[in-house]
SENUBA-159229 format. One line per 5 residues: number of its first residue (from 0); their letters; for each residue x, z, y of C-alpha. Coordinates in nm, 4 decimals. Example, Ala and Ser with C-alpha at 12.3 -4.5 7.8 and 13.67 -1.06 7.14 Angstrom:
<rs>
0) AS) 1.2300/0.7800/-0.4500  1.3670/0.7140/-0.1060
</rs>
This chain:
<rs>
0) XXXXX) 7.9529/10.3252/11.9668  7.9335/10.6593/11.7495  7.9991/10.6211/11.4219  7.8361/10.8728/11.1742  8.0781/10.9856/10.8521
5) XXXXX) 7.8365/11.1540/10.5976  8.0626/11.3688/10.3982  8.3144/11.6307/10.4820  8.4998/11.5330/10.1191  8.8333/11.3916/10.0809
10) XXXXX) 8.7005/11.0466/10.1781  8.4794/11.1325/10.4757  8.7953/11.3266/10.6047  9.0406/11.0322/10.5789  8.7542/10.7561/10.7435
15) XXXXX) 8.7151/11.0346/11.0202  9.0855/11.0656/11.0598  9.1766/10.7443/11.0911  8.8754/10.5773/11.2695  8.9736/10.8655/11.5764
20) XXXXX) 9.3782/10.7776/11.5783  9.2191/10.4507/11.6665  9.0148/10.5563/11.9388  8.6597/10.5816/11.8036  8.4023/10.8242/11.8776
25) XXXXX) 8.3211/10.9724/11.5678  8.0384/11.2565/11.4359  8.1141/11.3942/11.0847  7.7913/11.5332/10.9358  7.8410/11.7030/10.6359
30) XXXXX) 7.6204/12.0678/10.4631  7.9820/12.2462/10.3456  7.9790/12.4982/10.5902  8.3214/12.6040/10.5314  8.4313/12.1981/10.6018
35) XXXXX) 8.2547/12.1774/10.9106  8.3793/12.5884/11.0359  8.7277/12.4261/10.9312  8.6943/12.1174/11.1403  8.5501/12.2071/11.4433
40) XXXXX) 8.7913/12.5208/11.4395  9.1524/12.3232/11.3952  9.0607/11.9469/11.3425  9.1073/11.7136/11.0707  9.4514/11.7894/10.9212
45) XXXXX) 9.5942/11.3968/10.7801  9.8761/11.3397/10.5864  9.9629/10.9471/10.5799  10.1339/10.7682/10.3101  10.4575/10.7907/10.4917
50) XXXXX) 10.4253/11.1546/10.4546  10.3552/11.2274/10.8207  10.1005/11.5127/10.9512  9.8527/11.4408/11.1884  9.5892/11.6888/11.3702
55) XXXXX) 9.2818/11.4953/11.5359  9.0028/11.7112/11.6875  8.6603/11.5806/11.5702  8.3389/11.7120/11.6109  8.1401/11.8345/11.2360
60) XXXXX) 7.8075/11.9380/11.2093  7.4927/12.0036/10.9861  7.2144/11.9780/11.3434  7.0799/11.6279/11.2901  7.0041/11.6328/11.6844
65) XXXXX) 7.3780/11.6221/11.7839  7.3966/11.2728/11.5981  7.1053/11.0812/11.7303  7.0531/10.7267/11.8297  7.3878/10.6246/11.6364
70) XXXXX) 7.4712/10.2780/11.5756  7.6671/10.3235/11.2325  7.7077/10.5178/10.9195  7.9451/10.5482/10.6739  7.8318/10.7244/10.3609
75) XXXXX) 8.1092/10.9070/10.1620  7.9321/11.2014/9.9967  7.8894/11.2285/9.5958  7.5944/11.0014/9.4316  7.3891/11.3130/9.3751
80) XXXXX) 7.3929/11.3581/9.7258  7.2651/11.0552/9.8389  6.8677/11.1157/9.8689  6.8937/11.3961/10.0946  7.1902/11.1908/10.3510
85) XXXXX) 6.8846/10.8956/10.3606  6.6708/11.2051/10.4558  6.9189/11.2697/10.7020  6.9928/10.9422/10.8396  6.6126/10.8815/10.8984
90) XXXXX) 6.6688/11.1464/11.1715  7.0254/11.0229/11.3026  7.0602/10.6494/11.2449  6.9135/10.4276/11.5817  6.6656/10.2369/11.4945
95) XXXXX) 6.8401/9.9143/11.4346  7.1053/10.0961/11.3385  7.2834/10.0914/11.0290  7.4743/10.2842/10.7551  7.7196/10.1440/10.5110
100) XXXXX) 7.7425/10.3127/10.1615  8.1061/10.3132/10.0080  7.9959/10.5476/9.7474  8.1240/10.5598/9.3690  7.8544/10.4935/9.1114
105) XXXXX) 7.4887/10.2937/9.0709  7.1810/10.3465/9.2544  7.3702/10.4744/9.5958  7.2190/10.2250/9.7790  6.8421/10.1641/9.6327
110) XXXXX) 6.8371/10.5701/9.7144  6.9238/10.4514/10.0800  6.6842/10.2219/10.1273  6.3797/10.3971/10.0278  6.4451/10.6162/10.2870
115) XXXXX) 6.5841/10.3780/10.5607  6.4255/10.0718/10.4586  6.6786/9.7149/10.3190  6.7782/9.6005/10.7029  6.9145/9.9058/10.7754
120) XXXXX) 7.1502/9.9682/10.4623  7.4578/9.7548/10.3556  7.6452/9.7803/10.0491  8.0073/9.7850/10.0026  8.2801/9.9469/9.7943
125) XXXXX) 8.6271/10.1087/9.8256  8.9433/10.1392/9.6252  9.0971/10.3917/9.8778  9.2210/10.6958/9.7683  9.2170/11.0653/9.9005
130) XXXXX) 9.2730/11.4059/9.8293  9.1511/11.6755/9.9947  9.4205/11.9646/10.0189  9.1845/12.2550/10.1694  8.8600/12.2022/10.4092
135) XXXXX) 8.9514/12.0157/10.7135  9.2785/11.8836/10.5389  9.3225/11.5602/10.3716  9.6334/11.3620/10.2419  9.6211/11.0372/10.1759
140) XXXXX) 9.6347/10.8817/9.8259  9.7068/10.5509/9.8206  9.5693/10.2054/10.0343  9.3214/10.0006/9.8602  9.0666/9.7687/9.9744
145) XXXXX) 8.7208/9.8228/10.1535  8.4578/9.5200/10.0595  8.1331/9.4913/10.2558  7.8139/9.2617/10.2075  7.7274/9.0263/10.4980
150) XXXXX) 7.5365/9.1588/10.7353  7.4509/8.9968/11.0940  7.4961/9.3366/11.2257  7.8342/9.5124/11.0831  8.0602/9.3196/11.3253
155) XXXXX) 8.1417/9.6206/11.5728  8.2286/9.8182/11.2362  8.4282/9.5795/11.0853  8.6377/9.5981/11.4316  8.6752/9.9331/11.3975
160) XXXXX) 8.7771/9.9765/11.0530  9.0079/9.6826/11.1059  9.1507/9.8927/11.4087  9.2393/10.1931/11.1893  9.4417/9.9757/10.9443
165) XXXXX) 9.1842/9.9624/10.6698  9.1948/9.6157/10.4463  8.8656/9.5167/10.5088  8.6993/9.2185/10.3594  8.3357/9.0594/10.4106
170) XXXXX) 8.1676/8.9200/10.0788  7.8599/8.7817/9.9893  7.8171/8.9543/9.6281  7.8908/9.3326/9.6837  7.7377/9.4313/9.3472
175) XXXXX) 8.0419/9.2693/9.1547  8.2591/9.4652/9.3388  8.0273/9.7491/9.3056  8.0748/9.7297/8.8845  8.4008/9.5830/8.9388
180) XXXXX) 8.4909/9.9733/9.0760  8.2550/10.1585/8.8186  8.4923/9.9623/8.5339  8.8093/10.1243/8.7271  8.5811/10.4620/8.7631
185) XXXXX) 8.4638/10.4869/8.4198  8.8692/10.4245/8.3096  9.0355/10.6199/8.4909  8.7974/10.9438/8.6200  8.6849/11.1220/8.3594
190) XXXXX) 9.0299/11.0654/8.1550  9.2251/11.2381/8.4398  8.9352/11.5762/8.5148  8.9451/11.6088/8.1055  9.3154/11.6198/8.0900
195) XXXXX) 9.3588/11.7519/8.4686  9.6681/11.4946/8.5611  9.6912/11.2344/8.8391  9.5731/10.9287/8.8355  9.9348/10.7444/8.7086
200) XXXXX) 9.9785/10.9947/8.4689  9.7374/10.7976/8.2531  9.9954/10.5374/8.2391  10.2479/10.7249/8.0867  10.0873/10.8920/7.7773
205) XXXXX) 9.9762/10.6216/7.5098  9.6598/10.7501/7.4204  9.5651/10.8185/7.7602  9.6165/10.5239/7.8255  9.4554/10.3989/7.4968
210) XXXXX) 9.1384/10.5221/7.5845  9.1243/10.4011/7.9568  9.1393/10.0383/7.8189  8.8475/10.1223/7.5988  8.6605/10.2716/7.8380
215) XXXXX) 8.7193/9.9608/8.0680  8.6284/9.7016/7.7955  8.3332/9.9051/7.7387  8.2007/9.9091/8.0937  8.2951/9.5764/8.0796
220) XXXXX) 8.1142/9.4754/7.8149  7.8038/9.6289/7.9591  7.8457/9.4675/8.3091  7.8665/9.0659/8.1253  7.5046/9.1847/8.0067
225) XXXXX) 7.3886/9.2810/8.3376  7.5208/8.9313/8.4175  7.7694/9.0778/8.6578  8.0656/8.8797/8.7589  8.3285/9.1228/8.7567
230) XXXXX) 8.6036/9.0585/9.0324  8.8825/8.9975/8.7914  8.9149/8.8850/8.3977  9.1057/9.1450/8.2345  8.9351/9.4466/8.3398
235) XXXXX) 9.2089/9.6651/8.0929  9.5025/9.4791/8.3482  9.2909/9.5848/8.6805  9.2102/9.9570/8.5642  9.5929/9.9793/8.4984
240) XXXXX) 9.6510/9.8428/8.8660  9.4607/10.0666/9.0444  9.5874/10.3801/8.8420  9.9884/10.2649/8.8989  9.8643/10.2580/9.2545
245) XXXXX) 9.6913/10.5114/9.3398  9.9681/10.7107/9.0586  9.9973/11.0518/9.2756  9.6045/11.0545/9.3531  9.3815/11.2970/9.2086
250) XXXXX) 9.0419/11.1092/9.1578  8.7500/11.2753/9.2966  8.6466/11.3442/9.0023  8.9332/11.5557/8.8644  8.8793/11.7234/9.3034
255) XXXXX) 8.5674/11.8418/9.1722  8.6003/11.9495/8.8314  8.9148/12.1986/8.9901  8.6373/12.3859/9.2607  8.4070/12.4107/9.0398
260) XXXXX) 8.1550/12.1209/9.2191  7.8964/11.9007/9.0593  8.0417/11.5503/8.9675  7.9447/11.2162/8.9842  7.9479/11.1442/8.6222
265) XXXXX) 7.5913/11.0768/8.5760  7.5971/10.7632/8.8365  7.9382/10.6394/8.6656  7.9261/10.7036/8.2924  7.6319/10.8529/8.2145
270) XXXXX) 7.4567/10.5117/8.4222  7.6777/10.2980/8.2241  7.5466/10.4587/7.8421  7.1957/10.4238/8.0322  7.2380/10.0351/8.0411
275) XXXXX) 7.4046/9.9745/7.7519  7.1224/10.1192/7.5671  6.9101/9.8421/7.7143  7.1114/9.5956/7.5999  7.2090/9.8084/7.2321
280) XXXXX) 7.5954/9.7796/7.3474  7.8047/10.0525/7.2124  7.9054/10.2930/7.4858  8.0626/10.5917/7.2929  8.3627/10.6109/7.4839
285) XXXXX) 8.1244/10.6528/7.8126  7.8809/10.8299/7.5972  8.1781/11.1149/7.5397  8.3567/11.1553/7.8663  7.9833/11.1303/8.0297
290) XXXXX) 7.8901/11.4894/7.8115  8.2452/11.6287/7.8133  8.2580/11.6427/8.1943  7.8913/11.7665/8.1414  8.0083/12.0755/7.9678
295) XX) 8.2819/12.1702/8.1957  8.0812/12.2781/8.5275
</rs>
């Protein structure tokens, strides 16, 4: 069983990582040319959260040809790249195969399934953290939680994830996780690329911190209107959870913003101000952070 990772990022890098110290086959298929030189010249470097290095060899590419026929897909790149990895996974995937989006933001996984079609795409959602140190090196940054929807078909995955230590649960109602992490992503993302800190630093500076509970309640706000049953009540207490611990993480976000890459503001808090205008919530806090991190790249 070959599972493709789509993404040479941070995340793509620690799924690859781990999934081979367990003993699967694994394919990353990425377009950053320098991450796939990097990996297919000295591995996947992995620092765990015990502060141990690891060096797995695994095999990167862009040639859609050297991934065909696979059974599984994980999804890891940015929202804004999502269109072109269905493109790609139209080529790759088997044809009752099927690929798994874990992807921050809205809209990952209706961009999926035009080009796959709905059996072959599953939604789910992570809190796991990662930083990428320099192409083909990755530390980790902190264990959270993957959640998948039910699907007669994920149960070789699920054993393999399980196998690499990830917490892995099976629900029937992905999409409240799915807002339940764009709350936590609207709170804590944009806060820590604007001020350029790690994720706990948020924590520790009162109107940091001020603002990531508005931002939450916000988001929040929006979600009740969607009818969304968020995964917790206090969505202020759960945005403070993740950030204490995930507290020496740097969020993708704030990744991006330092090299200079596109983010993924548009599918967090730009998608958020988008709804809320539907329903004529206020969304200024998202409204801000959404055109700050605009201006900066």
């Amino acid at each position: 069983m070959n599972i493709i990772i789509v993404g040479t990022g941070a995340l793509g890098s620690l799924f690859a990582a781990r999934l081979t110290q367990a003993g699967h086959p694994v394919t990353i298929l990425g377009t950053w040319k320098e991450g796939i030189d990097a990996i297919n010249r000295d591995g996947i470097h992995y620092l765990d959260s015990n502060g141990e290095q690891h060096q797995f060899n695994i095999h990167a590419t862009d040639d859609l040809r050297e991934c065909a026929g696979s059974a599984y897909a994980l999804v890891l790149v940015k929202a804004w790249q999502t269109e072109r990895a269905s493109f790609q996974l139209k080529e790759c995937l088997a044809q009752d195969g099927l690929a798994v989006t874990l992807q921050n933001g809205l809209g990952n996984r209706e961009t999926l399934i035009r080009g796959l079609g709905p059996d072959r795409v599953a939604l789910g959602v992570t809190t796991t953290g990662a930083t990428l140190l320099e192409a083909g090196s990755v530390k980790d940054g902190g264990e959270g939680k993957i959640s998948i929807e039910r699907n007669q078909t994920i149960g070789p995955l699920v054993a393999a994830l399980k196998s690499a230590r990830f917490d892995l649960q099976i629900v029937d109602d992905a999409l409240s996780l799915i807002w339940g992490k764009l709350v936590i992503n609207s709170a804590i993302n944009p806060l820590t690329a604007l001020l350029k800190i790690p994720n706990g630093e948020l924590l520790k500076r009162p109107s940091a911190r001020e603002m990531m509970g508005i931002l939450a309640r916000e988001t929040a706000r929006v979600a009740a209107a969607e009818n969304i049953n968020l995964p917790f009540t206090d969505p202020v207490a759960a945005a403070e959870e993740v950030a204490s611990k995930t507290a020496a993480n740097h969020s993708s976000m704030l990744q991006d913003v330092l090299r200079g890459a596109p983010t993924e503001i548009d599918a967090i808090c730009g998608a958020i101000v988008e709804r809320a205008e539907k329903y004529q919530i206020d969304a200024s806090a998202n409204w801000a952070c959404w055109k700050l991190i605009k201006a900066l790249i």
